[in-house]
C-alpha positions as CSV (number, residue, x, y, z in Angstrom):
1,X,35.2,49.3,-47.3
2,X,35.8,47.9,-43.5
3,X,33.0,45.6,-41.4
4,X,31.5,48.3,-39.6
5,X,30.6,49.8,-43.1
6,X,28.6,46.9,-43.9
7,X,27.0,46.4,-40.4
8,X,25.9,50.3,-40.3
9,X,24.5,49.3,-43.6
10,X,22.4,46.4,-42.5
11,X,21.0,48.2,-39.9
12,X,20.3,51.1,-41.2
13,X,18.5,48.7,-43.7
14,X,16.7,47.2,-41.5
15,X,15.6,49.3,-38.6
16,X,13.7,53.1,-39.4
17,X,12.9,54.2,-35.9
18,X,10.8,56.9,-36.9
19,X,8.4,55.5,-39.6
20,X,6.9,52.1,-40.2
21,X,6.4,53.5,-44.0
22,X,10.2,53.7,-44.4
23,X,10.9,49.9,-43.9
24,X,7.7,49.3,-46.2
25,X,9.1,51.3,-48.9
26,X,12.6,49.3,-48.7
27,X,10.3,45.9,-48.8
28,X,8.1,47.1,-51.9
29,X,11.8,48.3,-53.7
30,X,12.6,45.0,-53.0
31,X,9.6,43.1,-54.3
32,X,9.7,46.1,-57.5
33,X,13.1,44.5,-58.4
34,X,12.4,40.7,-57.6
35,X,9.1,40.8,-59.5
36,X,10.9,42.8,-63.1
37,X,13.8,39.9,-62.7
38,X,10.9,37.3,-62.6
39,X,9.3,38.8,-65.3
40,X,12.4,39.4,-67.4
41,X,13.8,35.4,-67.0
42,X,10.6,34.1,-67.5
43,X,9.7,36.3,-70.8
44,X,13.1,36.1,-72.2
45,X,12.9,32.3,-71.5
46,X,9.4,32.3,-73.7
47,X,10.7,34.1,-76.4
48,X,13.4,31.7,-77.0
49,X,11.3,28.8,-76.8
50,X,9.0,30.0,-79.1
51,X,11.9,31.3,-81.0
52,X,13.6,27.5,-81.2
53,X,10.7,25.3,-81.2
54,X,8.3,27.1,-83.7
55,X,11.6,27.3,-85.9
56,X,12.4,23.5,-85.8
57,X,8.8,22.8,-86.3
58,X,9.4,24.5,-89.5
59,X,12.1,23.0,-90.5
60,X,10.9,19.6,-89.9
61,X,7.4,20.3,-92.3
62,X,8.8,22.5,-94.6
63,X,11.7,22.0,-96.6
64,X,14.9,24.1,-96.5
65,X,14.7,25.5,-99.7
66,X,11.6,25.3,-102.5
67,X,12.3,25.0,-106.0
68,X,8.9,26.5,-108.4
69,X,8.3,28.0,-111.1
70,X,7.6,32.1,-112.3
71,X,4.1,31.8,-113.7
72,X,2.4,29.8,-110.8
73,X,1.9,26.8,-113.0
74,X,2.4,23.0,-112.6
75,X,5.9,22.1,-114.8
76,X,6.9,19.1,-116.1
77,X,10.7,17.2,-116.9
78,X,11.3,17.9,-112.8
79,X,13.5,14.4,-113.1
80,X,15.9,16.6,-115.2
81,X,15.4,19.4,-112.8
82,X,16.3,17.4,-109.9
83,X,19.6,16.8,-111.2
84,X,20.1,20.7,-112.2
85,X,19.5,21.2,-108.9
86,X,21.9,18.4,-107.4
87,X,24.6,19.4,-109.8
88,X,24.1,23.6,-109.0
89,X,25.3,22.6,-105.1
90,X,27.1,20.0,-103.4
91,X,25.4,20.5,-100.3
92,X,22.1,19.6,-101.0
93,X,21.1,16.5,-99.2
94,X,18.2,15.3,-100.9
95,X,15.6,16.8,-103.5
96,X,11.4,15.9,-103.9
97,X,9.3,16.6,-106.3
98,X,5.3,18.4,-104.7
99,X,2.0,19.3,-105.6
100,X,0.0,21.3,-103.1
101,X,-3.4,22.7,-103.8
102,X,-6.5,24.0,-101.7
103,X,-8.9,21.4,-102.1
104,X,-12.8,20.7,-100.2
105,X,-12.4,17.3,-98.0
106,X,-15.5,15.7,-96.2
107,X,-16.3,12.9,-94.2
108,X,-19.8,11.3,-93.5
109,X,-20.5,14.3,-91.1
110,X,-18.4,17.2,-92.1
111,X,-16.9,19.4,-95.0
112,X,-14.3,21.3,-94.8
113,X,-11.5,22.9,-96.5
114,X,-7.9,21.9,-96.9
115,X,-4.5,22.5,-98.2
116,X,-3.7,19.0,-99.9
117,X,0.1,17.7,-100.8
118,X,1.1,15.4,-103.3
119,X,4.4,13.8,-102.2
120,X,6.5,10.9,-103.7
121,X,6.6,9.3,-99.7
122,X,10.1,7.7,-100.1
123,X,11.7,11.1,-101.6
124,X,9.4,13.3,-99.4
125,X,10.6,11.1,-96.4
126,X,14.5,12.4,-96.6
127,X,13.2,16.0,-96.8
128,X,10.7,16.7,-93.8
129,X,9.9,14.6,-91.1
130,X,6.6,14.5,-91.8
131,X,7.1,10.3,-91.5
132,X,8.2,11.2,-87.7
133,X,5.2,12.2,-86.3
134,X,2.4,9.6,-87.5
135,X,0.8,8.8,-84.0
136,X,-1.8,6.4,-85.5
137,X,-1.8,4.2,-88.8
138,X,1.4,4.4,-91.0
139,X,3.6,6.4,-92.9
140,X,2.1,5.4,-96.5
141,X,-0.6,6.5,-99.6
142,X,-0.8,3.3,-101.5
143,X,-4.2,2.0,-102.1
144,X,-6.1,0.6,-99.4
145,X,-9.4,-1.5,-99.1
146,X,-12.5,0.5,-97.3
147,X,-15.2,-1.0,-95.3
148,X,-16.7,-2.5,-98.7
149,X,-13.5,-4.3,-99.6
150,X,-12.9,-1.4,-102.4
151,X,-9.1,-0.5,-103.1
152,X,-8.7,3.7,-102.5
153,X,-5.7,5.3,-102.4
154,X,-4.0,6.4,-98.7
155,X,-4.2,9.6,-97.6
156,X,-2.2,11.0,-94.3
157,X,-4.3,13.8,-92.4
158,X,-3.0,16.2,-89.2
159,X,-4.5,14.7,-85.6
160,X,-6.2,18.2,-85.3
161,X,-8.7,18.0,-89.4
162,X,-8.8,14.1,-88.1
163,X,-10.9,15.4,-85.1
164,X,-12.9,18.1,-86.8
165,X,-14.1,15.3,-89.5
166,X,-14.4,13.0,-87.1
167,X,-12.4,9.7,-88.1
168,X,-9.8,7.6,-87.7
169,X,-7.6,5.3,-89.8
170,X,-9.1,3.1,-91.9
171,X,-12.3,5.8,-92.6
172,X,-13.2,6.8,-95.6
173,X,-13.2,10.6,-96.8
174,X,-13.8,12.1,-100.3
175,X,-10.7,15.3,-101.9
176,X,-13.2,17.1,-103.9
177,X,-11.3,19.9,-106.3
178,X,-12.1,23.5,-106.1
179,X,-13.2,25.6,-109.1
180,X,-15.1,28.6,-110.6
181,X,-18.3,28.2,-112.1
182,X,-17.2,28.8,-116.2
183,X,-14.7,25.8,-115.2
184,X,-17.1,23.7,-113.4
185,X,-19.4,24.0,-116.0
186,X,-16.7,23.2,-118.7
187,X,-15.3,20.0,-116.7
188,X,-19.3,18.4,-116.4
189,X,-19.0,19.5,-112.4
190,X,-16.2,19.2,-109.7
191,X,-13.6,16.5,-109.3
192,X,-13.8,14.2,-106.6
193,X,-11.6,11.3,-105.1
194,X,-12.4,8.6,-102.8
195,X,-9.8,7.7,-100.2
196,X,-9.0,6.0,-97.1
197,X,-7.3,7.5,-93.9
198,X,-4.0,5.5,-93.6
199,X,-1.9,8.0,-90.5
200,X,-3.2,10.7,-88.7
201,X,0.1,12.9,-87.6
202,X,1.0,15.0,-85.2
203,X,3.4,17.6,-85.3
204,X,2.6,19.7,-81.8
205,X,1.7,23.2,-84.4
206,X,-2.0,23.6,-84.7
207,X,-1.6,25.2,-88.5
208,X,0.0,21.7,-89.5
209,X,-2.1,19.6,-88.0
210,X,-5.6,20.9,-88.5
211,X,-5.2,21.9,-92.2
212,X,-2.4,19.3,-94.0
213,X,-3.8,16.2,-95.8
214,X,-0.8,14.5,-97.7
215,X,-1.5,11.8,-100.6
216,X,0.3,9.9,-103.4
217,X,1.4,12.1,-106.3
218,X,-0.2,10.0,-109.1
219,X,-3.3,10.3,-107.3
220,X,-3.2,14.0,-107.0
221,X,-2.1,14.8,-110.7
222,X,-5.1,12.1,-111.9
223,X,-7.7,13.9,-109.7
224,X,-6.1,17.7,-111.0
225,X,-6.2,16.1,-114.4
226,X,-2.7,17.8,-115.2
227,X,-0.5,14.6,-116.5
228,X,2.8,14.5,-114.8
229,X,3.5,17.3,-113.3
230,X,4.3,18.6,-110.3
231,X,4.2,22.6,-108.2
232,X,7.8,22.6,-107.0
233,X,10.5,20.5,-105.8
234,X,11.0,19.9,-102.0
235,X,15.2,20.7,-100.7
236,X,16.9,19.7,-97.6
237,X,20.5,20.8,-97.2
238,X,23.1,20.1,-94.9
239,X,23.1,23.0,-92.8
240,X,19.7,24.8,-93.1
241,X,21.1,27.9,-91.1
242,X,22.8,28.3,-94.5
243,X,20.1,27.6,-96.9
244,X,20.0,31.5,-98.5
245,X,23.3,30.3,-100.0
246,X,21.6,27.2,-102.1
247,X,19.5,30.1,-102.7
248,X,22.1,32.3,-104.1
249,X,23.6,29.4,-106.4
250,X,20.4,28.0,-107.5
251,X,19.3,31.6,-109.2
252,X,22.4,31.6,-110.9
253,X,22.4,28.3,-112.7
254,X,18.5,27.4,-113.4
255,X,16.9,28.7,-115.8
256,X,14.8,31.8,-115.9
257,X,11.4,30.2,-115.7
258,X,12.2,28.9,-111.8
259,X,13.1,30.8,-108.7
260,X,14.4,29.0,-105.8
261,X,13.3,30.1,-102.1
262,X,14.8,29.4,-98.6
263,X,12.7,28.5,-95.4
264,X,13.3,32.3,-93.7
265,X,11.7,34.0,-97.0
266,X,8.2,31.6,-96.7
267,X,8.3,32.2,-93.1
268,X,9.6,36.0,-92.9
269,X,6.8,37.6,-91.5
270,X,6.7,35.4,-88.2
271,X,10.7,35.6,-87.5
272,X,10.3,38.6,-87.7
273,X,7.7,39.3,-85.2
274,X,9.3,37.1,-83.0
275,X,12.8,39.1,-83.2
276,X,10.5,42.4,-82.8
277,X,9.0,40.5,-79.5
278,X,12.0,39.9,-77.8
279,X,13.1,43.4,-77.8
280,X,10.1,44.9,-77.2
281,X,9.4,42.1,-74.2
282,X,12.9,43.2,-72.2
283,X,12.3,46.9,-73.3
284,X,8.8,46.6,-71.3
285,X,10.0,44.6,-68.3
286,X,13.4,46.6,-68.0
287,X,10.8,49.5,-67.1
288,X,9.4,48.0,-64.3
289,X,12.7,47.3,-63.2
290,X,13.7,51.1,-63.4
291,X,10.8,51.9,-61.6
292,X,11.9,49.6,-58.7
293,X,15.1,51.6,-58.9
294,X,13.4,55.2,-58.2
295,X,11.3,53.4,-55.3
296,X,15.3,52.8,-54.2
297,X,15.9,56.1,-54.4
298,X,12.9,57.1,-52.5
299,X,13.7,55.0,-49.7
300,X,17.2,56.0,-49.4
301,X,16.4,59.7,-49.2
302,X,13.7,58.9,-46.4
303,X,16.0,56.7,-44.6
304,X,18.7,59.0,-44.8
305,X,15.8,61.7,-43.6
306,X,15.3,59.8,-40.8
307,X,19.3,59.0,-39.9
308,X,20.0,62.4,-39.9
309,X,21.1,63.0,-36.6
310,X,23.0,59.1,-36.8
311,X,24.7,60.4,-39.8
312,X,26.2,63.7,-37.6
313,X,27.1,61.6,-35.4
314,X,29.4,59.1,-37.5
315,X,30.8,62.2,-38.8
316,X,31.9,63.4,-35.9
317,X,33.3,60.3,-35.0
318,X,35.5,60.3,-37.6
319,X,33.8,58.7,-40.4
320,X,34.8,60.2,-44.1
321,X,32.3,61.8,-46.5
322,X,33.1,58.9,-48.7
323,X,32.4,56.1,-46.0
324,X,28.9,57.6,-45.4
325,X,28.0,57.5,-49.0
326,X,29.7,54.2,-49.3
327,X,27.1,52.9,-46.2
328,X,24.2,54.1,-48.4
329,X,25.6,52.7,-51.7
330,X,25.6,49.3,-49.7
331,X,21.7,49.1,-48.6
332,X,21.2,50.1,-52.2
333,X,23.1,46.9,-53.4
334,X,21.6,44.5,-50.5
335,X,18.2,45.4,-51.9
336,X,19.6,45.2,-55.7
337,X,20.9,41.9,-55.3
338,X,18.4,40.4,-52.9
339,X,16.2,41.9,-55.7
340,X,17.6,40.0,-58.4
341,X,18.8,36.6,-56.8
342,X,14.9,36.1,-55.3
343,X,13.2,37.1,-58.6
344,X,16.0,35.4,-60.7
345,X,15.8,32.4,-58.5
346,X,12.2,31.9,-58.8
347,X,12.1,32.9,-62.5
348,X,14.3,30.1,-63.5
349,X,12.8,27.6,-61.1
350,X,9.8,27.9,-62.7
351,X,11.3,27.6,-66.3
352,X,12.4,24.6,-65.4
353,X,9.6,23.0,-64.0
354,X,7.5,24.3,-67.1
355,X,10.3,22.8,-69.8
356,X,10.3,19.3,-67.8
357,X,6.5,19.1,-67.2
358,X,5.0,21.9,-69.5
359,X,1.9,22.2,-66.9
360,X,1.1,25.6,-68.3
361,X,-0.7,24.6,-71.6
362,X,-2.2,27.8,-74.2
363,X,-5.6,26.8,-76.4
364,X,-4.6,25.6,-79.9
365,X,-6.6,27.0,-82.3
366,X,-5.0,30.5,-80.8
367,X,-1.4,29.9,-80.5
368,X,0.9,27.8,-82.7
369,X,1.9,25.4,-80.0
370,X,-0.5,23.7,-77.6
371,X,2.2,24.2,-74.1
372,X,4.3,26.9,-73.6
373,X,7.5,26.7,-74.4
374,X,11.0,27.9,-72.5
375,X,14.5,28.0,-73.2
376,X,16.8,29.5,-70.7
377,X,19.6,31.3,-72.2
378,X,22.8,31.5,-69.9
379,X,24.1,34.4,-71.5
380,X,20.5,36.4,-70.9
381,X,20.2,34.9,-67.1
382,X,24.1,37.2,-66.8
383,X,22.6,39.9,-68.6
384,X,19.1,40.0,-66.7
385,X,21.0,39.8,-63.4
386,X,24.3,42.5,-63.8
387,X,21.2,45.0,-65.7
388,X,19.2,44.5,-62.2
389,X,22.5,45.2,-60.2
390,X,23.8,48.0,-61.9
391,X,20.3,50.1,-61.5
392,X,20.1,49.2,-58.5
393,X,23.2,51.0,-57.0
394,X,23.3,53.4,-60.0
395,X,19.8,54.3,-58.0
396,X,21.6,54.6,-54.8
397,X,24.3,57.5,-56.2
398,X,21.8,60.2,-55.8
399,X,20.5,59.7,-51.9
400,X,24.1,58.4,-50.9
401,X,26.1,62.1,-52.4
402,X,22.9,63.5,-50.4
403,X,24.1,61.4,-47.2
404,X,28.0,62.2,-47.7
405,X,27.1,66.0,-48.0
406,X,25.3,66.6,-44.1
407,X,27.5,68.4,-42.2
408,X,28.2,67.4,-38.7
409,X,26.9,69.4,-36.2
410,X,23.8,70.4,-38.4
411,X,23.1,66.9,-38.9
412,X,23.6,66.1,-34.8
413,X,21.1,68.7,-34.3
414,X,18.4,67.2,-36.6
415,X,15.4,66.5,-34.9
């Protein structure tokens, strides 16, 4: 492949004497290719941020591994099953007993309905990071005074139920118990607590923070009326990539009235949508990019329509069926990579503006983080770009064979 190749090439790229509609064609090919790269870096880049940061916003509420029992029920004697569990695996970190309920919560102007945990805060403290992400009031559920000067125990509510009940630390709220009618009737009426608001936290995940209230265990089993006993036991283990493994040893040496279960079963459904998304995202967008290629095709054909006659010419001059075809191979690549480098370019230009500044925001209530997120994968940038490439002057095979097949003389006397 010599200079002259390349400068044919250009020109021929660049100049269609004939028709106006020729050059447009190369320009939209171009723009067809830029805009799938865009599309394809910047989807990709979504995916894996929602991928990464919807997965360590897991990890950091929920625990790695959840320890509860077969019928459902509240157990007691979890001291003796925290060191089962301790013993069963050297690799778990730390271990905390839970309860968790659905529970009716209401301030002085609204009700509402929440899903309340009973955490011992020291223990619960080296299993999520719950104690990270107070923004207002502290990390605590001992018993605080109210307005009146009244001791009530601390509760810990998500920024987003804060703002629906309207209060702030220091407020007072009221944990009222649900239950059927036989068992209301039975228990004189519903159980209710009084509390105070001690931390409001915020964890960025609108599911967290508009539906989690956390409060002191003793508090919890005294309002359940169920003595001391607790829904599960709370796991964090050294390497939570290989938590189905704690899993694995856990079934084997607890007894059979618990089951142990790792942070990917809870969350299953969602990981796998999100793997789903991914392929079915750069399955989409690696149409358009095909498409582009065909508008390739068709402006290789028309162009080598309209250099016809230049073609016979070349020929005659002593240019080789394979240097014609390699001329045509050529505009096909200028417009692939132009294609790719301009749509690349801008794709990742924008991921990183959006990952330093995160100016695109998405409505809470809808998505699971308020922003959205990007991660730019260097390995999926190399396969976005040689995938663009490739079609590009895989498109150009076809119109350059057609090209390298005009015969000389017919050719020169094209009009």
């Amino acid at each position: 492949m010599n200079k002259l190749e390349w400068l044919i090439a250009f020109r021929y790229l660049g100049a269609q004497r004939k028709s106006l509609f020729v050059s447009l064609i190369g320009i939209f090919s171009l723009l067809g290719v830029s805009i799938g790269v865009f599309a394809l870096v910047v989807a990709l880049a979504a995916v894996n941020g929602f991928e990464e940061e919807v997965t360590a916003q897991m990890i950091g509420k929920d625990a790695h591994v959840d320890v509860l029992s077969y019928d459902g029920e509240p157990f007691g004697d979890y001291e003796e099953l925290i060191s089962e569990v301790k013993k069963a695996d050297s690799t778990v970190v730390a271990v905390a007993p839970y309860l968790v309920y659905k529970m009716g919560i209401s301030s002085r102007k609204v009700n509402d309905g929440v899903v309340i945990y009973g955490i011992d805060p020291e223990r619960s403290k080296q299993v999520v990071d719950i104690h990270q992400k107070i923004r207002w009031g502290h990390y605590s559920v001992d018993s605080l005074p109210d307005m009146g000067g009244t001791l009530r125990p601390g509760v810990i509510l998500g920024i987003g139920l804060a703002n629906r009940l309207r209060v702030v630390v220091g407020d007072k709220i009221v944990l009222q118990t649900f239950q059927s009618p036989d068992a209301m009737l039975a228990s004189g009426g519903p159980k209710m607590m009084q509390a105070v608001v001690s931390g409001i936290f915020e964890t960025g995940m609108y599911e967290y923070d508009a539906n989690l209230v956390y409060v002191g265990i003793p508090e919890m089993q005294k309002l359940l009326g169920i003595g001391d006993k607790v829904t599960g036991l709370q796991i964090r283990v050294k390497d939570f990539w290989k938590a189905s493994e704690t899993v694995t040893k856990l079934s084997e040496s607890l007894s059979v009235s618990y089951y142990a279960l790792d942070w990917k079963t809870k969350n299953i459904t969602l990981l796998k949508w999100m793997n789903y998304e991914k392929f079915i995202v750069a399955a989409v967008i690696c149409l358009i990019i095909l498409v582009a290629a065909f508008n390739i095709i068709s402006s290789l054909i028309m162009v080598v329509i309209d250099k016809t006659k230049e073609i016979g010419i070349l020929r005659s001059m002593g240019f080789s069926k394979a240097a014609v075809m390699r001329v045509f191979m050529l505009m096909g690549s200028f417009i692939g990579v132009g294609g790719t480098l301009l749509g690349g370019s801008f794709g990742l230009l924008l991921c990183l503006l959006q990952e330093k500044y995160r100016f695109i925001t998405l409505p809470g209530d809808i998505y699971v983080l308020p922003y959205f997120p990007v991660q730019v994968h260097f390995l999926d940038v190399v396969v976005i770009f040689v995938i663009g490439i490739a079609l590009c002057v895989l498109a150009t095979l076809l119109p350059a064979w057609k090209a390298s097949r005009l015969e000389p003389v017919g050719a020169i006397r094209h009009e």
